[in-house]
N, C-alpha and C positions, 0 to 999 in steps of 0.2 A: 354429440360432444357433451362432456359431464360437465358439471361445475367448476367455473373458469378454467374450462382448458383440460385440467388434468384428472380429478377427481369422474371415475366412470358410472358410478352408483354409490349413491349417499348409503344404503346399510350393504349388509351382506352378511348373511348367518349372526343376526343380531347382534350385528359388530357393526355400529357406531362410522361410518371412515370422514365425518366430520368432523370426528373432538381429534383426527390427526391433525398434526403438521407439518411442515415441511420436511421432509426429509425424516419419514418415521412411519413406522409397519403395525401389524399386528402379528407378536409369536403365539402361536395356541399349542401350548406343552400339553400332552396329556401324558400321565403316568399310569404303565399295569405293573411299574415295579413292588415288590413285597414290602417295602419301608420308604419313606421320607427320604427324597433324595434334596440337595444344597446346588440350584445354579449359578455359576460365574462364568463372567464373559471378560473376553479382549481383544480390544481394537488394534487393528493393524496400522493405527497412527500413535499410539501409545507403544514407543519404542524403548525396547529392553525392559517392560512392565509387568507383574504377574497379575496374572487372572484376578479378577477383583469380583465381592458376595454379590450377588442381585439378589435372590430371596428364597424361601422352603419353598418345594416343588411338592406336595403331598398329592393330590389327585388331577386335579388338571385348574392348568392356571393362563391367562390371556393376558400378556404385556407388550405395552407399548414402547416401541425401538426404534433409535434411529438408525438410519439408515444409510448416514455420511459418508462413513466410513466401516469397510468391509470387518468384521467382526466374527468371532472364534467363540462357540459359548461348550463349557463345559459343565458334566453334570458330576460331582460328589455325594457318596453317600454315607456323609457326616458335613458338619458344622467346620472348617477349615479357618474360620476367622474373617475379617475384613477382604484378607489378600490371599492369597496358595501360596504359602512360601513356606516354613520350615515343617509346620502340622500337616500339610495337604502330601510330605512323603509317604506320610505313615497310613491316609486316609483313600480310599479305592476311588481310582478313577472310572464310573458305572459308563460313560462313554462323552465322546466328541464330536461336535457337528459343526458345521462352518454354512448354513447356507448362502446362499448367492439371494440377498433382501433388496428392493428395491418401494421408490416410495408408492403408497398406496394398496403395498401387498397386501397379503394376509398367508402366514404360512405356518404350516402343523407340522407341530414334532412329537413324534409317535416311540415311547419308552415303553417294551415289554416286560414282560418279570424276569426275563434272563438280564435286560441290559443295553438289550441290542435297541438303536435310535434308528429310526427312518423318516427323514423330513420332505414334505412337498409340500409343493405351491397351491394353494387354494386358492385364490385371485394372483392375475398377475399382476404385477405393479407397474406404471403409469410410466413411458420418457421423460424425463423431465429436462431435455434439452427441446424437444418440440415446442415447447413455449418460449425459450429463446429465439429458437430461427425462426417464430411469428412474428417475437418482438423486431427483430432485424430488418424485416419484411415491412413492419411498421413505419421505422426510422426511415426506410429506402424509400416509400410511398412518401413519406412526407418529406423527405430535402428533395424527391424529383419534383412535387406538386408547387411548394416552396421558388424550386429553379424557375419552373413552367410558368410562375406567376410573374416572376422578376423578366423573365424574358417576353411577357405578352407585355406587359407592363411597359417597358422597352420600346416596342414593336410600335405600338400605341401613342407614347408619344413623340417618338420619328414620324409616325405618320401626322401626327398636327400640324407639326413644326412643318410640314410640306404644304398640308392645308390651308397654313395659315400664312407661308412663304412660296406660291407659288413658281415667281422667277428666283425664286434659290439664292437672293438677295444678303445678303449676310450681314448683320450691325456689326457693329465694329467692337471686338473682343477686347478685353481686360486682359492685360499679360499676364500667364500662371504666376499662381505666388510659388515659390521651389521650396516643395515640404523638405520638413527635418527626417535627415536621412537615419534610417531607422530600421534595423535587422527584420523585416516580418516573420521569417521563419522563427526564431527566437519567442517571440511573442506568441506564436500559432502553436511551440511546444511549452509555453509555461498555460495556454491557454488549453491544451492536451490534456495538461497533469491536472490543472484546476477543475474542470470539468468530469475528472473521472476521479477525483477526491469527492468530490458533490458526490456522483454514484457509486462509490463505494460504501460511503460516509452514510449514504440513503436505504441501504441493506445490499444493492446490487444484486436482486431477487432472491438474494439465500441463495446463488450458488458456491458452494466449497473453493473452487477454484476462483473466484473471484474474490474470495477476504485475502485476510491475511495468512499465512503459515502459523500452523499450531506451535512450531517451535524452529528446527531448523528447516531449512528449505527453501524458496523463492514462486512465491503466488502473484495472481495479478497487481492485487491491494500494496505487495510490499516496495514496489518499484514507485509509487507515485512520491512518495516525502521525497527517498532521495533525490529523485531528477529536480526536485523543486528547490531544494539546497546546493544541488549542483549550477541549474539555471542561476541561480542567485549570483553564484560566484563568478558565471561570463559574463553580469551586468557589471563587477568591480572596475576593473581594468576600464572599462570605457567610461564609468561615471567617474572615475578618479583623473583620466589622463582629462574630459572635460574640465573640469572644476580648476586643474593646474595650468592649461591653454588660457584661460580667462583669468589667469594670476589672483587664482583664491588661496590666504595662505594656508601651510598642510595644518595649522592648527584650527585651524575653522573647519577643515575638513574633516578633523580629527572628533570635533568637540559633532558635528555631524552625526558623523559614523555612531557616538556614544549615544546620541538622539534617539537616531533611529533603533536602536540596540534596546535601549531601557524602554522605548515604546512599545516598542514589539511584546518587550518581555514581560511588560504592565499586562498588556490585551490579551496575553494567553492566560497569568495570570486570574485574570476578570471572568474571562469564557470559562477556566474553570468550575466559576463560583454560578452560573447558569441556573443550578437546581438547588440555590442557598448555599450560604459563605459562613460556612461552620468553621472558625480559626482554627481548634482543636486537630480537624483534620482534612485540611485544609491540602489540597493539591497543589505542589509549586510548581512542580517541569509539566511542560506541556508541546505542542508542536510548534506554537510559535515562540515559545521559551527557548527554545532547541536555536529557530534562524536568530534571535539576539545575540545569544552568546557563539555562535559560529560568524554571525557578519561583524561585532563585535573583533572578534582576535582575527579573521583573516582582513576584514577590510581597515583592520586596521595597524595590522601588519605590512599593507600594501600602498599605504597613506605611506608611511615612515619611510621605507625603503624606496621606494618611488622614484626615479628619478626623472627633472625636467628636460626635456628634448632628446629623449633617447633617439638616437639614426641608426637604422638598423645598416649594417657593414656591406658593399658592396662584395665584397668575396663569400662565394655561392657554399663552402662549407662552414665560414662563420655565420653567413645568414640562416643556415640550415638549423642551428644550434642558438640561434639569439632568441628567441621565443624562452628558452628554459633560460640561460642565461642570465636575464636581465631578472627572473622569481628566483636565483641560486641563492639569494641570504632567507627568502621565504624558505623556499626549499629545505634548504637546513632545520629550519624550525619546524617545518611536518615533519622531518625522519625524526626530532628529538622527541613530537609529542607519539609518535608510532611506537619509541621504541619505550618509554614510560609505558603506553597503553597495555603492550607487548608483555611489557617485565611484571607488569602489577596484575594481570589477566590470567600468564600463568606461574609466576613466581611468589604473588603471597599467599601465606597459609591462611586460608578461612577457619575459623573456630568449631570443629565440626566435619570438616568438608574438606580438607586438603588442598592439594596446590592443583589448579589446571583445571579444575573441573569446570566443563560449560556447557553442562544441563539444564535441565528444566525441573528437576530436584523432586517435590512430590512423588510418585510409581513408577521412576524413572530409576535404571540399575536395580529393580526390587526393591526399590523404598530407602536403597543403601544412603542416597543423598536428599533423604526426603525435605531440609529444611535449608538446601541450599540451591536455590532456584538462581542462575548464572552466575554460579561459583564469587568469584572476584567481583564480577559488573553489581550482582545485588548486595553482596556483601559490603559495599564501599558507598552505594546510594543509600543503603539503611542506615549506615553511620552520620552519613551527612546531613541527610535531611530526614531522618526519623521513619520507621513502618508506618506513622498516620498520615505521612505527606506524602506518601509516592504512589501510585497506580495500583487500585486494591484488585481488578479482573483480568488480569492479560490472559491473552489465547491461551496458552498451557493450562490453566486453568481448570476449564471444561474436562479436559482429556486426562492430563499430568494427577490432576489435582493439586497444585502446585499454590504456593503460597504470596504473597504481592509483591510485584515487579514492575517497575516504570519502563517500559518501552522507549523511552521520552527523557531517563534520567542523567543525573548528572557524570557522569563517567561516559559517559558514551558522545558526551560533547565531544569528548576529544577526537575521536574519529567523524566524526559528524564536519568540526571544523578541517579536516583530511580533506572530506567531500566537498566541503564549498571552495578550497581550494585549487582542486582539481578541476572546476567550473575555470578559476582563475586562468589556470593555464591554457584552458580553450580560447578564452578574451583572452590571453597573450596573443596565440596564433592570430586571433581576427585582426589584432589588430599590428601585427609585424610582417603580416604577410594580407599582401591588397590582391592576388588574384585568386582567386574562385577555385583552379585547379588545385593552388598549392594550402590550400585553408583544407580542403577537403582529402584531400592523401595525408594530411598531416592527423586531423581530425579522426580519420579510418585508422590510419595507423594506432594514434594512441589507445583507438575502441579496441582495436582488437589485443593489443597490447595485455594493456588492465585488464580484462576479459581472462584472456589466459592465463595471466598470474593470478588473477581470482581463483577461476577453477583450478589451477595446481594446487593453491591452497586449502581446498576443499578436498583436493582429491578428484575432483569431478563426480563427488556423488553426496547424498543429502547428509548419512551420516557417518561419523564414524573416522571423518575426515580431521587434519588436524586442523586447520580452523574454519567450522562447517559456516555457510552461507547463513546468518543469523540477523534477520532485520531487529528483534528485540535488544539484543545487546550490541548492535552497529559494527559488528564485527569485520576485520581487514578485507577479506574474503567478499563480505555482503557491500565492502565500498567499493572496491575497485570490479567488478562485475556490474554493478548498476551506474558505473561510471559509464566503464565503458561502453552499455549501452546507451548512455547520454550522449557520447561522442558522436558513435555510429547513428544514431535517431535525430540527430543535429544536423549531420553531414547530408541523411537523405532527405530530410524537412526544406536546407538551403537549395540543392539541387533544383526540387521542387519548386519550392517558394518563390525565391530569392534569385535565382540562375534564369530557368528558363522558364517561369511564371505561370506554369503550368495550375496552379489553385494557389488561390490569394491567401488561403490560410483559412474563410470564413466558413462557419461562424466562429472557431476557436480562437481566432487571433484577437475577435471582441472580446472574450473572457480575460484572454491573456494579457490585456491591456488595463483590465481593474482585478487581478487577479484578489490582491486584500481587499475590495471590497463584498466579491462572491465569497470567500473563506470567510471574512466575519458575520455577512451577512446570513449564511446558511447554517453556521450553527448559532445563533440568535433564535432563527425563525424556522427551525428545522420541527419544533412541534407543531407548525403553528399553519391554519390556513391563510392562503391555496397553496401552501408547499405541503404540508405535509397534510392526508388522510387516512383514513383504512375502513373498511366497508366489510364487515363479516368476519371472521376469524383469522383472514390472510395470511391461508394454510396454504397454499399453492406458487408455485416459482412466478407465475403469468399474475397472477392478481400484485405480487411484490415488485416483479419487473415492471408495471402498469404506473407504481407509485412512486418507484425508483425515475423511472424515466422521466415521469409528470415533473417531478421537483429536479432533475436535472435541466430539464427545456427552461423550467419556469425560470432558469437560477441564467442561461443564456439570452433566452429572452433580454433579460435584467441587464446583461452586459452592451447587449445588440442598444440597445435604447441611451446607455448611457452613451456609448460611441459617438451614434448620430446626433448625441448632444454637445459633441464636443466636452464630454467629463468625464476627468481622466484622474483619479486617486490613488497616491502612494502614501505611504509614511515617510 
């Protein structure tokens, strides 16, 4: 076994395979052609892009490549510029290779003086899913060893309490106190999201499929905000109908709601300013900037309209229909901020850039939209809040080359507050419909619902569609798909949970129970030890997943302890 896991031998034909990283090779071009040939390569996630320079190929040259994503490398022989676009017609294509690279390789591309390329593998390159399914293997080992404790543990002390109660004599019991009755499913999936925001947030080993999407599409990473703005929105309905049973009036509940809003959007805010508070450029929107202004106008859209001692109708097709019902003046106001979102997304003209466009702008369309990174959504955040205040690295970035874009910005609140809404309607159900059967056919229905009206809106495929599944710009598509798997991921958690109590939720229901205090807590303390360290170059998935995990446990741990303390923090 090499070097944590993956690395099989540190050189190899005095190639270095330490100064690699993750997910990166070595190419060994050699040239027998007569003249100086010009490499460019393109990735097959750089969509509708032209081949972009890497460097002069003169005799033989060794670079280092990732290996992320499957890539196209071509060889010219002349200087075509940056990109192969209008000069690369007129310039000979000496030839094309696509090999199949994976990480840790090492692979030779072999140019004769006619032209002709032949590439093979000279090392092969490493699994690098085999050090997930250890890590798994890990995890599994430690909640059975975990179980095994709690159940000896157990065993252990039934058997004193016999030792020490031979005739089975029993003192005389304190009547239960009757806890506050309290969704655990609910809690077990904000405690889900929070916990796999920590691992994401922690690298999540460098695997691709575990970040975010480069641009459109739906990765593991990009599901965790929404469900966490959607969960918000089924706390509404029940913190509000509370507060009104205890005759609070709606404007204390109002001035509330504004509390918690400006709080929220202080602390995200602050956690910006983490690595110094440079006014000048100065980050405003951020993720918890995002839940202010969406808890902000839904919940307090839901204050206003509200009504005291709604009875749901005994007639089984009114009752079927009172769930929506009783949000139809809400209701109204999502379809007016959709259909604003809608008109301005693809109806105004960007300076540059035309109407509709919802790229990723940089080498996207051939450079045609190179300065218009999601059309409408960045065009409208630039205005507002300035290039120095908004998101200097998004995903597209790396790949696009694309220009800064807030993930997190202000325009995309509007669909954002969509989604916390749509949480609403879930706490409508919970709370208009008392049996188990009918919460959960309602709850499936709506998944599947949103779900499919998602994907028709996409088209059912990543691009190309007309409005593609897009976590960056919050697009219609990317809410109502991640809704509806909140509904369906709800529906099976209660089951579980809730129904027939088949796992209590733990450990994620602790998490989920101080969910803001794990989010602020962990990026605080996310440089810092025992959360975070690194040991060597932490070139490899297994050494990343090692650290990922540590500061994930560390961060439940954290949760599990405040439980049993009885301390329990909201805004």
């Amino acid at each position: 076994m090499g070097s944590w896991v993956e690395q099989t031998v540190p050189e190899f034909r005095n190639l270095d395979l330490r100064r690699l990283g993750v997910d990166e090779a070595y190419l060994n071009v050699t040239s027998h052609f007569p003249a100086s040939l010009w490499l460019y390569s393109l990735s097959d996630e750089c969509h509708r892009c032209p081949y972009s320079r890497i460097q002069e190929i003169r005799r033989s040259h060794v670079l280092r490549t990732s290996t992320k994503f499957p890539t196209s490398w071509r060889f010219y022989d002349r200087d075509v510029g940056p990109y192969a676009l209008q000069a690369a017609q007129e310039a000979r294509i000496v030839c094309d290779v696509r090999p199949e690279m994976g990480e840790f390789g090492v692979y030779d591309v072999l140019i004769d003086n006619a032209g002709k390329c032949d590439v093979t593998t000279a090392l092969e390159p490493v699994n690098i899913y085999l050090p997930f399914v250890l890590f798994i293997i890990i995890i599994i080992a430690f909640v059975a060893t975990v179980r095994a404790t709690n159940i000896a543990r157990s065993w252990y002390k039934r058997r004193r309490e016999l030792q020490n109660n031979p005739d089975g004599v029993q003192e005389e019991e304190k009547p239960p106190e009757v806890p506050k009755k309290r969704l655990r499913s609910l809690d077990t999936f904000r405690g889900l999201c929070i916990v796999l925001m920590v691992f994401v947030n922690s690298g999540a080993g460098g695997y691709k499929a575990l970040e975010h999407a480069t641009w459109n599409g739906l990765h593991f990473a990009d599901v965790i905000f929404p469900w966490f703005l959607w969960i918000m929105g089924v706390c509404i309905p029940m913190s509000v109908k509370s507060q009104l049973v205890r005759s609070v009036p709606k404007k204390d509940i109002l001035l509330n709601v504004l509390r918690r809003s400006v709080t929220l959007f202080a602390i995200g805010v602050s956690l910006n300013t983490i690595w110094g508070a440079q006014l000048e450029n100065l980050r405003i929107f951020g993720v918890l900037q995002r839940f202010g202004v969406a808890y902000l106008v839904v919940g307090g859209l839901h204050v206003i309209f509200r009504k005291v001692g709604n009875i749901s109708p005994q007639n089984a097709l009114s009752r079927a229909v009172f769930d929506i019902r009783v949000l139809l003046p809400e209701w109204c106001v999502m379809l007016v901020l959709i259909t604003v979102h809608l008109a301005l997304a693809f109806g105004l003209s960007v300076p540059g850039c035309g109407r509709g466009y919802l790229g990723p702008g940089g080498m996207h369309e051939m450079t045609h939209y190179n300065h218009c990174i999601g059309g409408a959504t960045g065009y409208i955040d630039r205005k507002i809040l300035t290039l120095d205040h908004i998101y200097q690295h998004p995903t597209a970035k790396q790949v696009y080359g694309s220009e800064a874009f807030d993930p997190e910005g202000f325009f995309g609140c509007l669909l954002s507050i969509f989604q916390v809404f749509l949480g609403v309607q879930c706490g409508a159900i919970l709370l208009v419909h008392s049996d188990w059967r009918a919460r959960v056919k309602r709850w499936s229905v709506w998944g599947a619902v949103l779900a499919f009206v998602g994907g028709a809106l996409c088209e059912f495929r990543k691009e190309d569609g007309l409005i593609p599944i897009n976590k960056n710009m919050w697009s219609l598509s990317f809410v109502l798909v991640t809704s509806g798997m909140a509904f369906v991921l709800l529906a099976i958690m209660y089951i579980i949970v809730d129904v027939r109590g088949v796992w209590r939720g733990a450990p994620l229901v602790y998490a989920g129970m101080n969910a803001i205090v794990i989010y602020i807590g962990h990026q605080v303390f996310h440089r810092m030890l025992p959360w975070h360290w690194s040991i060597g170059p932490m070139n490899t998935h297994f050494v990343r997943l090692l650290e990922s995990g540590w500061n994930t446990m560390l961060w439940v741990g954290i949760a599990y302890y405040l439980y049993k303390r009885n301390l329990f923090y909201s805004i």
